[in-house]
C-alpha positions as CSV (number, residue, x, y, z in Angstrom):
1,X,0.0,0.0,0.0
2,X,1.2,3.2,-0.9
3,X,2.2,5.6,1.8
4,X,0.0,8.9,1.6
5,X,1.7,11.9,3.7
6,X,0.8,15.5,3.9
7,X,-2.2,17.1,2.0
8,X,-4.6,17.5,4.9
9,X,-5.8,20.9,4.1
10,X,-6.4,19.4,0.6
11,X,-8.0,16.1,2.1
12,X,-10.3,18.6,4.5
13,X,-11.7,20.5,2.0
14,X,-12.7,17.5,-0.5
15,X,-14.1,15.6,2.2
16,X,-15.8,19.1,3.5
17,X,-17.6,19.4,-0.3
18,X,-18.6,15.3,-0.6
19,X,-20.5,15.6,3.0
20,X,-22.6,18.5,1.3
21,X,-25.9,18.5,-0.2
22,X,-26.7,19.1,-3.6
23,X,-24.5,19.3,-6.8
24,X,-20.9,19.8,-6.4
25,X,-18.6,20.8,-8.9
26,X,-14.4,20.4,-8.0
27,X,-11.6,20.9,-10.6
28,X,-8.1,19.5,-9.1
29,X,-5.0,20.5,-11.4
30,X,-1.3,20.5,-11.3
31,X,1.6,18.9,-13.2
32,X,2.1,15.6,-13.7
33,X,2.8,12.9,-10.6
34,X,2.3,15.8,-8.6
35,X,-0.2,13.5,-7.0
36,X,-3.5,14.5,-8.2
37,X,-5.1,10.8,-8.8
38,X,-3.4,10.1,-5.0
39,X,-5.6,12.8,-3.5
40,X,-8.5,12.0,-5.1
41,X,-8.5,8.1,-4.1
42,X,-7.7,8.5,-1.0
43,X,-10.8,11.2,-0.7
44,X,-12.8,9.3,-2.0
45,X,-12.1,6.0,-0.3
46,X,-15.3,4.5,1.4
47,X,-17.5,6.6,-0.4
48,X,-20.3,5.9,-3.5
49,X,-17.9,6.8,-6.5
50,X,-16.9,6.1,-10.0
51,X,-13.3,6.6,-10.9
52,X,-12.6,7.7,-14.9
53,X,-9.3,8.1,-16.6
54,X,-9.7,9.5,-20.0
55,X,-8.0,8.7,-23.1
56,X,-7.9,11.1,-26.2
57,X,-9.4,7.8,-28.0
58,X,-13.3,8.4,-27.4
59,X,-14.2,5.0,-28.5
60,X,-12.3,3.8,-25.8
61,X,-13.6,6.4,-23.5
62,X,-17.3,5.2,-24.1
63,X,-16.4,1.3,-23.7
64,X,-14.3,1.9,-20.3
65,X,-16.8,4.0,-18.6
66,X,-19.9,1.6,-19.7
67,X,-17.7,-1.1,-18.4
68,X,-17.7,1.0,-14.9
69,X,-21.1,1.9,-15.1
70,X,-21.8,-1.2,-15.2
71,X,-19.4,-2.8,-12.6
72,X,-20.8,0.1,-10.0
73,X,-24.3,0.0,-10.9
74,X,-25.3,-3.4,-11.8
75,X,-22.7,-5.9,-10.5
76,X,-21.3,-6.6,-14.3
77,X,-19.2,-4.9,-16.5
78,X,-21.0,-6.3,-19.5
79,X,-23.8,-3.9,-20.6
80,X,-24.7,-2.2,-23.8
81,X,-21.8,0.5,-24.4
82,X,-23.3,4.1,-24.3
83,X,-23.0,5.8,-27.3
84,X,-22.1,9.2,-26.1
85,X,-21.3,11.6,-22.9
86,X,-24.8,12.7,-22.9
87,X,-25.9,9.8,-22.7
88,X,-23.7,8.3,-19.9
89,X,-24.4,11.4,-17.9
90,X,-28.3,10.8,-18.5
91,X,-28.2,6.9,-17.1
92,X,-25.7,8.5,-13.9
93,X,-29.0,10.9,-13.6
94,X,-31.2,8.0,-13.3
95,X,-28.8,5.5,-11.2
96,X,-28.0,7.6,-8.7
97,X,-31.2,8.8,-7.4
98,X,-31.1,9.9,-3.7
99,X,-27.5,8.5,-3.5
100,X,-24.6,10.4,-2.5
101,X,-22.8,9.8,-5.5
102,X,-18.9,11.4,-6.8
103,X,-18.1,11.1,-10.3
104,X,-14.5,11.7,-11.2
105,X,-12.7,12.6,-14.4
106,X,-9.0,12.2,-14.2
107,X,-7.2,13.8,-17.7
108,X,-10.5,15.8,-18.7
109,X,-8.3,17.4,-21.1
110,X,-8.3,13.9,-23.1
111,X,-12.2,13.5,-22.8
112,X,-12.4,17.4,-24.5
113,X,-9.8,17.0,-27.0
114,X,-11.5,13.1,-28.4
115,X,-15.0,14.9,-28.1
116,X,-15.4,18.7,-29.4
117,X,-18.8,18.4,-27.9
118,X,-18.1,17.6,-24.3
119,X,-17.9,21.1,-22.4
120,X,-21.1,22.1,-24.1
121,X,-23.0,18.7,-23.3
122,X,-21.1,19.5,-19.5
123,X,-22.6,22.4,-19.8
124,X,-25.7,21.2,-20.2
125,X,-26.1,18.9,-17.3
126,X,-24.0,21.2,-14.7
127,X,-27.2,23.8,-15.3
128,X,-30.2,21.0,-15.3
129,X,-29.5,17.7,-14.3
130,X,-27.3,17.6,-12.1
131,X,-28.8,20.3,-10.1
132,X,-31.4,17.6,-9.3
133,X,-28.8,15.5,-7.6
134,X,-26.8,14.5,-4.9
135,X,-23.7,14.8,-6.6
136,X,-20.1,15.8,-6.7
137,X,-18.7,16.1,-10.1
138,X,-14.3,16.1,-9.7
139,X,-12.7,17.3,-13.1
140,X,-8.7,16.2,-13.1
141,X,-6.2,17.9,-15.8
142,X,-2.3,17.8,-15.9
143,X,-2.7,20.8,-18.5
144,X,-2.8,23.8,-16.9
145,X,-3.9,26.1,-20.1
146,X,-6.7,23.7,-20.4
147,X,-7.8,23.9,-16.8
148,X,-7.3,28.0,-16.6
149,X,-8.4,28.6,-20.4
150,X,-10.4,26.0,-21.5
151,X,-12.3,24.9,-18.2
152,X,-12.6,28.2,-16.0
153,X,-11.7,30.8,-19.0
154,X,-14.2,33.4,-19.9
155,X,-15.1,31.7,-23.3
156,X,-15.6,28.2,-21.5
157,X,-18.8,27.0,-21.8
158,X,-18.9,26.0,-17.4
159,X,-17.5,29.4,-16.7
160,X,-18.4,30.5,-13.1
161,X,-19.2,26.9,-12.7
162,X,-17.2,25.4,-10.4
163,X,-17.7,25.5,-6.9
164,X,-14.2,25.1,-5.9
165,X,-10.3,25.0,-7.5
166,X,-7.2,23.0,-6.2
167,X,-4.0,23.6,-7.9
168,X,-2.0,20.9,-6.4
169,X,1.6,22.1,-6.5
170,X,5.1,20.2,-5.4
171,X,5.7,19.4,-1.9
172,X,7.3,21.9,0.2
173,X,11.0,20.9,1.7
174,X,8.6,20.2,5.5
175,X,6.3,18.1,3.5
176,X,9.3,16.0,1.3
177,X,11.0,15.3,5.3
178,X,7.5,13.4,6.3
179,X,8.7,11.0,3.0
180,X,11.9,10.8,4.5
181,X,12.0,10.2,8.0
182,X,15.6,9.4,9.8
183,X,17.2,10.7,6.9
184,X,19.6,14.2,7.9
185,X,18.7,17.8,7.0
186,X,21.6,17.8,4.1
187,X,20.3,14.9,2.3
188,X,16.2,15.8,3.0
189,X,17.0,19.3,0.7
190,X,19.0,17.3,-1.8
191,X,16.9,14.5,-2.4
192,X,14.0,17.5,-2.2
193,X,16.4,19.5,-4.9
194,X,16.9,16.0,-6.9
195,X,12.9,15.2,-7.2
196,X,11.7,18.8,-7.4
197,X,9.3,17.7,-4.4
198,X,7.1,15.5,-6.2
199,X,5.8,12.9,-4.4
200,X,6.1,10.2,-6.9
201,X,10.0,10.7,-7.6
202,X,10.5,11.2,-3.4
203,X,8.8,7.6,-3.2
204,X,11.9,6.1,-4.7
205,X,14.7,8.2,-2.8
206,X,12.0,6.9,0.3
207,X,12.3,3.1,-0.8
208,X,16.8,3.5,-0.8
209,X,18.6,3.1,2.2
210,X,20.7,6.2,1.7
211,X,19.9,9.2,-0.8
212,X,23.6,8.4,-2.6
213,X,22.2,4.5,-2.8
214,X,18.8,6.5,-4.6
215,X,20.8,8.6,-6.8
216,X,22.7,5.7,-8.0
217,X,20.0,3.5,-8.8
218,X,17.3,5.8,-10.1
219,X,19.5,8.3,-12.3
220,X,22.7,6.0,-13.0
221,X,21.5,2.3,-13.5
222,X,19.9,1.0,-16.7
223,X,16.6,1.0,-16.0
224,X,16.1,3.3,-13.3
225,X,12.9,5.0,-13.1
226,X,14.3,8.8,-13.6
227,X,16.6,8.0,-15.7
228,X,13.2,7.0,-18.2
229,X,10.6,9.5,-16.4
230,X,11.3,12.6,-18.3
231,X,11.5,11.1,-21.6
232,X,7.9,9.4,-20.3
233,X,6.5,12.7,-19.2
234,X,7.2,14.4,-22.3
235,X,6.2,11.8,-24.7
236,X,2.8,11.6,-22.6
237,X,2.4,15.3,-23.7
238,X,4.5,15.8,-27.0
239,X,5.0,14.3,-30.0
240,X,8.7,15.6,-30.4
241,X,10.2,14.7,-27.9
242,X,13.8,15.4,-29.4
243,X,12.3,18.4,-30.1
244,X,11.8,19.3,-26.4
245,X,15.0,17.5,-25.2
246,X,17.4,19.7,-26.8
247,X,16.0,22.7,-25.8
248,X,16.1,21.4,-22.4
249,X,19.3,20.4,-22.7
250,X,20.4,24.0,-23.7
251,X,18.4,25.2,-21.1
252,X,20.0,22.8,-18.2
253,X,23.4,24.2,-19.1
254,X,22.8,27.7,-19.0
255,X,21.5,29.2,-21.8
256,X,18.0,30.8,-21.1
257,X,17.0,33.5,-23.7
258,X,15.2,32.7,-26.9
259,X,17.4,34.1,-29.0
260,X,20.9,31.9,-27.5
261,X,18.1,29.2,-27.8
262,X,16.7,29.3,-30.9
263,X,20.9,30.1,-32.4
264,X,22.5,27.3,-30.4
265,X,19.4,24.8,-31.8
266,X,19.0,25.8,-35.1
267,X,15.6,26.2,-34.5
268,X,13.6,29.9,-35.8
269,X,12.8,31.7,-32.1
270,X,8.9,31.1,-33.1
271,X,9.5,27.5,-32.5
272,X,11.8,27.5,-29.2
273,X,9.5,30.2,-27.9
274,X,6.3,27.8,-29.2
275,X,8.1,25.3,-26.9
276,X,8.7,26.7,-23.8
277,X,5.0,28.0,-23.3
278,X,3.9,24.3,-23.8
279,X,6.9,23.1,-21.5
280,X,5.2,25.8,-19.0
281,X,2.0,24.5,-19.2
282,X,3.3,21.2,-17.7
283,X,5.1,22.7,-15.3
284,X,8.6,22.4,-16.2
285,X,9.9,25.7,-17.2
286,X,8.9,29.3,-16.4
287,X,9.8,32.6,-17.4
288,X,11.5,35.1,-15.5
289,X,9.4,38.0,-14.7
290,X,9.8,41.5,-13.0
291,X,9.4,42.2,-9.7
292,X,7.7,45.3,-8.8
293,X,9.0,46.9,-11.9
294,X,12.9,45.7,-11.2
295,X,14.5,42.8,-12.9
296,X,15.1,41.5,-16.3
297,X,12.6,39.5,-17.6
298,X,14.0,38.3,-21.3
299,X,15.1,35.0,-19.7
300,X,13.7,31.4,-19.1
301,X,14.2,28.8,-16.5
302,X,13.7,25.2,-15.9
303,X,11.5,25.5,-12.7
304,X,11.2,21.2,-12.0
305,X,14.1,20.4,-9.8
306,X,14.0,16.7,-11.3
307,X,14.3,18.4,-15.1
308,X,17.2,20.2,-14.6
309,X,19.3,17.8,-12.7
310,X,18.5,15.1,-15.4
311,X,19.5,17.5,-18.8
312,X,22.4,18.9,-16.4
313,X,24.1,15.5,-14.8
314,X,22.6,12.8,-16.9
315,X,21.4,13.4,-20.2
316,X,24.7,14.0,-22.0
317,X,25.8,10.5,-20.4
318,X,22.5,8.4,-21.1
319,X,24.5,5.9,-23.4
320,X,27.9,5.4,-21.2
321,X,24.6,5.3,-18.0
322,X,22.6,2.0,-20.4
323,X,25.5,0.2,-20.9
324,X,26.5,0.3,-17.3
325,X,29.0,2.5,-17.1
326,X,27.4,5.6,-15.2
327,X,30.1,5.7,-12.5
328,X,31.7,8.9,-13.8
329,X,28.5,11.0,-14.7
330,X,27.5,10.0,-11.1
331,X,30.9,11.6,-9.7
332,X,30.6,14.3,-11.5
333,X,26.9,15.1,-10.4
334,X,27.9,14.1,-7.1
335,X,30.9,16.6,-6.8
336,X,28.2,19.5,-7.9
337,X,25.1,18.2,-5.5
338,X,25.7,21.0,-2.9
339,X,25.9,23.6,-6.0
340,X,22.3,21.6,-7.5
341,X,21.3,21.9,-4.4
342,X,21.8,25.4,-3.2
343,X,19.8,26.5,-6.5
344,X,17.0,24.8,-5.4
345,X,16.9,25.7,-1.7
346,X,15.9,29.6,-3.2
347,X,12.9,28.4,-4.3
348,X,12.3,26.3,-1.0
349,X,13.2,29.5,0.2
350,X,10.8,31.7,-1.2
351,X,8.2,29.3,-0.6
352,X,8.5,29.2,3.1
353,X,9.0,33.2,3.4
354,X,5.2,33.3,1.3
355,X,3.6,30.8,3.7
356,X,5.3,31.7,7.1
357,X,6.0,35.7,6.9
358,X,3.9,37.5,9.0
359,X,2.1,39.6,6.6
360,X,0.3,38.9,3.4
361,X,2.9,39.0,0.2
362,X,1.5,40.3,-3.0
363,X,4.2,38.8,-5.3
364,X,7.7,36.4,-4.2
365,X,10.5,35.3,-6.6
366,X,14.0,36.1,-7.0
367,X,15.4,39.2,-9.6
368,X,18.4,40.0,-11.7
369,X,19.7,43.4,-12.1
370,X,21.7,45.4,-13.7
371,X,24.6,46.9,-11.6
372,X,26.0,50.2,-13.8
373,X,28.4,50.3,-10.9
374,X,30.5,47.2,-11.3
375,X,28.9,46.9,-14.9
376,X,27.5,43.4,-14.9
377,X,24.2,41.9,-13.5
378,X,23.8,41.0,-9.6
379,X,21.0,38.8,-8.3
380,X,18.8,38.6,-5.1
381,X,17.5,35.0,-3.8
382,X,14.1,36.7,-3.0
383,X,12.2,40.0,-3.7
384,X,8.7,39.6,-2.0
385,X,6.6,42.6,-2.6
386,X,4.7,43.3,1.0
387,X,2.9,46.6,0.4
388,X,3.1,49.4,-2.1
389,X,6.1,50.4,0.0
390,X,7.2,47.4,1.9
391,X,9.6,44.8,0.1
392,X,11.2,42.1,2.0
393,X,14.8,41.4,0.7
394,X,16.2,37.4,1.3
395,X,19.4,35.8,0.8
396,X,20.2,31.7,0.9
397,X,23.8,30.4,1.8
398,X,23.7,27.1,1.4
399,X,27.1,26.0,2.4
400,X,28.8,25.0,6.1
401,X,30.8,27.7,7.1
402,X,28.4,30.6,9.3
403,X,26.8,34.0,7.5
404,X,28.8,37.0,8.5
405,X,27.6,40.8,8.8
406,X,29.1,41.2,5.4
407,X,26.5,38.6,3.6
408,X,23.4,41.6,5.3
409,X,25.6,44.3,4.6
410,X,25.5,43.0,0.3
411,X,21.8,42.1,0.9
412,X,21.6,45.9,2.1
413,X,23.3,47.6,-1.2
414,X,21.8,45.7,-3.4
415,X,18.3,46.2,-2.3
416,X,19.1,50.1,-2.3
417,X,20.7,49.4,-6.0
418,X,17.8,47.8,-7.4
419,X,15.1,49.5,-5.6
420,X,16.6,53.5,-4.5
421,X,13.0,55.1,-3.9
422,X,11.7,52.1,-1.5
423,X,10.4,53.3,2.1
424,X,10.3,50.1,3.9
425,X,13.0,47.3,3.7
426,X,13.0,44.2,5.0
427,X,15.4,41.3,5.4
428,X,15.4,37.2,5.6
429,X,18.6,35.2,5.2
430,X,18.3,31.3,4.8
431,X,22.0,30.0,5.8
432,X,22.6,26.1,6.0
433,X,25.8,26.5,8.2
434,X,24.1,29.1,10.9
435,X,25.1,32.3,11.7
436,X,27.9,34.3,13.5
437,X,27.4,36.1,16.7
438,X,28.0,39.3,15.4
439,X,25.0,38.7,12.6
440,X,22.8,36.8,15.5
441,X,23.0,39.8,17.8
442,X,22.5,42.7,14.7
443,X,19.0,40.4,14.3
444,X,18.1,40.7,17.8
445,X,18.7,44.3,17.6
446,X,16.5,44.8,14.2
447,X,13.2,44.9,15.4
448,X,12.6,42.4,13.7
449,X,13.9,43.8,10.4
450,X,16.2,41.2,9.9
451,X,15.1,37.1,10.1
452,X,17.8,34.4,10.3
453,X,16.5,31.0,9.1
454,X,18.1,28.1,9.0
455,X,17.4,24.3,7.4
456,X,16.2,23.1,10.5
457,X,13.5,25.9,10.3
458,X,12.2,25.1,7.0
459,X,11.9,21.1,6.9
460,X,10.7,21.0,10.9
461,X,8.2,24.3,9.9
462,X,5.0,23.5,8.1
């Protein structure tokens, strides 16, 4: 049995809608083997429900949900297939009754790309028929453009439909440590930097006895599951894959910008930049956007953890890695973890500071700048844009020797650099080999101006 961890807010509110009366309407999204099926089952367990995974075949579609029909309604899967959506959703009209019933569609974006007709027929029974019942309808997408655009958009035919959203995203580094219990606060943020906190990838550092043991035989073994994955996950979506593999490829060894894309590829930049939306819209790349008017926003970057080690550390050794002979790209990628790593942490980072800080944040991420001073670009770990006037200012050291006053003082110039006309300034530093005395007492004497954080807090925090 698999183990289920975290998710309880999730879990509440599901469970919160099934005990309701009436029609329900839920739409549960995120990227793939983020565990959006997981959430659902385990909702659902002990309760009246059908479970449907769509296809983009619609034969198919029509024969397997007869076949469940059948199995949940009459005690046989062999009954007369329906001949259409409408008409399955008429007999689940009439079966149901007084019966607290759920109904879920897992890939809904299959079922509406094999049937043109299907939102409008939804349509259709979200307004009548299902009004008349007990019932809690779950739509399920990987496809986030289909979900925000298609599903909830203005021009969808359910718009201001649904009763309620859940955009299921990664685990946070807190919610990756209840996968990994005994294992040490260095190897709990790697293996959460390695799997890009998806539960489904943290299963298998979960199922090793050490993360190097994981690394080994998931990434560096013939057969191991992510050395296939994103190969899997990208053929699930895309036709060309090769396509999509070079560009990641590029992209994993620093080379972000359309233009240094489409040149180093060959490719014309209406293709790469065709490309990267639809890589977005599975969750694996996102662009770089200002912050509060401050930052340069011409760049891409791959956002899944799991991506970019793979195109980085293993894809350029895949054949030496199938013919056994992985020892070498595993050194390699094992001499450059703590580096992997501390690129991840800043997003771990910025996720805490959004969920923990005590104030509401408007927008979080991290921004590149020009410096006219030193002529070249500097970066901040996190921008998080509190108020109009109020920006709090982050740093993340990941590496074992303590922060010094001279890390706050940086943090200090650079947020007068990049913003000069700010009122209010806050400051956060994440540091994985604690703090000196001299930094620990300026923080006491902030006002709390200045937060130190450190790995414990953000994997023992949730």
């Amino acid at each position: 049995m698999k183990k289920f961890v975290a998710r309880e807010k999730e879990v509440e509110k599901l469970e919160k809608i099934f005990d309701s009366d009436g029609f329900r309407f839920v739409v549960v999204y995120g990227r793939r083997r983020v565990g959006k099926s997981e959430l659902i089952k385990h909702a659902i367990s002990g309760r009246d429900h059908l479970y449907f995974q769509a296809t983009t075949d619609m034969d198919f579609n029509l024969r397997r949900l007869s076949a469940l029909m059948g199995s949940t309604f009459y005690s046989s899967s062999q009954i007369a297939p329906y001949t259409s959506m409408a008409a399955v959703f008429e007999a689940l009209v009439h079966l149901i009754k007084e019966r607290n019933f759920i109904l879920v569609i897992d890939e809904v974006s299959y079922l509406a790309q094999a049937d043109s007709s299907f939102l409008s027929v939804l349509q259709s029974f979200v307004d009548n028929d299902f009004q008349q019942c007990d019932l809690t309808l779950v739509l399920c997408s990987s496809s986030t453009s289909f979900i925000e655009d298609d599903l909830l958009g203005l021009k969808s035919p359910v718009y201001g439909r649904s009763a309620s959203t859940i955009k299921l995203l990664p685990f946070s580094i807190a919610e990756t440590a209840l996968m990994l219990t005994g294992w040490s606060c260095d190897d709990i943020a790697r293996a959460h930097a390695l799997s890009g906190g998806i539960p489904y990838y943290l299963s298998f550092f979960a199922s090793q006895k050490s993360l190097e043991e994981a690394v080994e035989a998931e990434f560096f073994s013939p057969g191991g599951r992510l050395l296939v994955e994103p190969r899997l996950l990208l053929s699930m979506s895309f036709r060309s894959v090769d396509l999509y593999e070079g560009i990641l490829d590029l992209m994993a060894h620093g080379n972000n910008e359309v233009s240094v894309i489409a040149s180093k590829s060959g490719k014309d930049k209406a293709v790469v930049s065709q490309v990267l939306s639809k890589l977005e819209d599975i969750g694996v790349v996102a662009r770089r956007k200002p912050i509060a008017g401050v930052g340069l926003s011409r760049g891409w970057d791959i956002v899944d953890g799991s991506f970019r080690f793979f195109y980085r550390y293993v894809f350029p050794y895949e054949s030496s890695i199938e013919y056994g002979a992985g020892e070498g790209a595993m050194r390699l990628a094992m001499d450059e973890l703590d580096q992997f790593t501390a690129r991840e942490m800043e997003k771990a980072f910025q996720r805490f500071v959004l969920t923990h800080y005590n104030a509401p944040i408007r927008t979080i991420g991290n921004v590149e700048f020009p410096n006219r001073l030193v002529h070249r670009n500097e970066e901040m770990d996190l921008v998080a844009v509190v108020s109009s006037s109020t920006i709090l200012f982050g740093e993340c050291k990941w590496r074992r020797s303590p922060v010094d006053v001279d890390v706050y003082e940086q943090l200090v110039e650079r947020s007068h650099l990049a913003y000069p006309k700010l009122e209010d300034r806050r400051y956060c530093i994440l540091s994985r080999g604690g703090f000196t005395q001299a930094l620990e007492s300026l923080a006491d004497q902030s006002g709390g101006r200045l937060m130190l954080l450190d790995a414990e807090d953000l994997i023992r925090t949730r």
